[in-house]
N, C-alpha and C positions, 0 to 999 in steps of 0.2 A: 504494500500500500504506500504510494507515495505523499510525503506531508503535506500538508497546506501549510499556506502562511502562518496561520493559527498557531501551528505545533511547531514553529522557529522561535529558538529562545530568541532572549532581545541581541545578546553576543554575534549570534549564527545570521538574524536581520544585519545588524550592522557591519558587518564581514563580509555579506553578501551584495551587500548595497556599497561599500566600499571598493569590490573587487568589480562591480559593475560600471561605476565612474569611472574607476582607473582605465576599465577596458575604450569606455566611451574616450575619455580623453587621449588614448591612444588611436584610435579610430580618427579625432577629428586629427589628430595631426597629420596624422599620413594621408589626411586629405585637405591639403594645403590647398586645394585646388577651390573650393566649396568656399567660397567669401560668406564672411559675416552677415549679409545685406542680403546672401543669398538666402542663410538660415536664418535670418527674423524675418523673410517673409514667407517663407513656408511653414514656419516650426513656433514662429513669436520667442523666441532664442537664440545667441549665438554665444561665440568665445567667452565675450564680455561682460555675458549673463551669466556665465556659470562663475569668472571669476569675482564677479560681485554677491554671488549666493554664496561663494568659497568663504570670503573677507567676513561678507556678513553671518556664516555660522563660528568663525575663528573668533569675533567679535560677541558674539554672545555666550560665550564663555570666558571673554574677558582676557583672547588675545590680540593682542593688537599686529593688525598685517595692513603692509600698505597694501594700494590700488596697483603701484606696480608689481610688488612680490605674488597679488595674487595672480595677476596676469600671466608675473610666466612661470607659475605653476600650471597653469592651463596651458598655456603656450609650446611649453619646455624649453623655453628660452626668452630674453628680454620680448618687449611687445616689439619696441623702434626695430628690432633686428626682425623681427616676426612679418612687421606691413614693409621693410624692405626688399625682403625675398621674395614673399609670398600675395600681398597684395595688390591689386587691381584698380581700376578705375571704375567705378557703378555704371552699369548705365543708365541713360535716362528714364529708359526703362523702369530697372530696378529700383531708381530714386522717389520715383511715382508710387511705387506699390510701396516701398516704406512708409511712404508720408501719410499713405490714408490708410495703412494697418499698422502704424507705429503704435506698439505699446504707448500705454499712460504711465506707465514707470519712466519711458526712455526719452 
C-alpha cells in the first residue's frame, strides 16, 4: 500500500519538498534558455519569485539574507553574471502579456 500525504511524518514532508526545489532549481538552470518574462506569463513565477519566497522564509525565522545572496542561490551564480550570459531582450510581445497578467505583488 503506498502512503499518502497523510502518513509522511512532518521530517519525510520537508525532505521531500526540499529535495523537490533543489530538483526544480536544477531544472531551471539548465534551462537558461526559458527567460523570466517567459515564466511569469505562463506560470505567474519566475527566478525572482522563488528567490524572494527563499529570502522571505530565511526571514521568518529571523535570518537575514540579502536580495542578492538569494538570487544566486536560485541562480547558482551572481544575478549580473546570470542576465549577462543568459538573458535576452523581451519582446514586444512578451512585454504586452506581462503588463496585463502582471502579478499585484510584482
Amino acid at each position: 500500500m503506498d502512503p499518502t500525504v497523510d502518513h509522511l511524518t512532518e521530517e519525510q514532508r520537508r525532505d521531500f519538498e526540499a529535495a523537490a526545489f533543489r530538483r526544480l532549481l536544477e531544472h531551471l538552470r539548465r534551462r537558461s534558455d526559458v527567460q523570466n518574462i517567459d515564466l511569469m506569463n505562463l506560470a505567474g513565477f519566475c527566478r525572482n519569485c522563488l528567490s524572494n519566497w527563499y529570502r522571505e522564509a530565511a526571514e521568518q525565522t529571523g535570518v537575514a539574507l540579502s536580495k542578492e545572496a538569494a538570487r544566486e542561490m536560485v541562480y547558482g551564480m551572481p544575478y549580473a553574471e546570470w542576465q549577462a550570459r543568459h538573458q535576452t531582450d523581451a519582446s514586444a510581445a512578451a512585454k504586452a502579456a506581462f503588463e496585463t497578467n502582471r502579478p499585484k505583488d510584482h
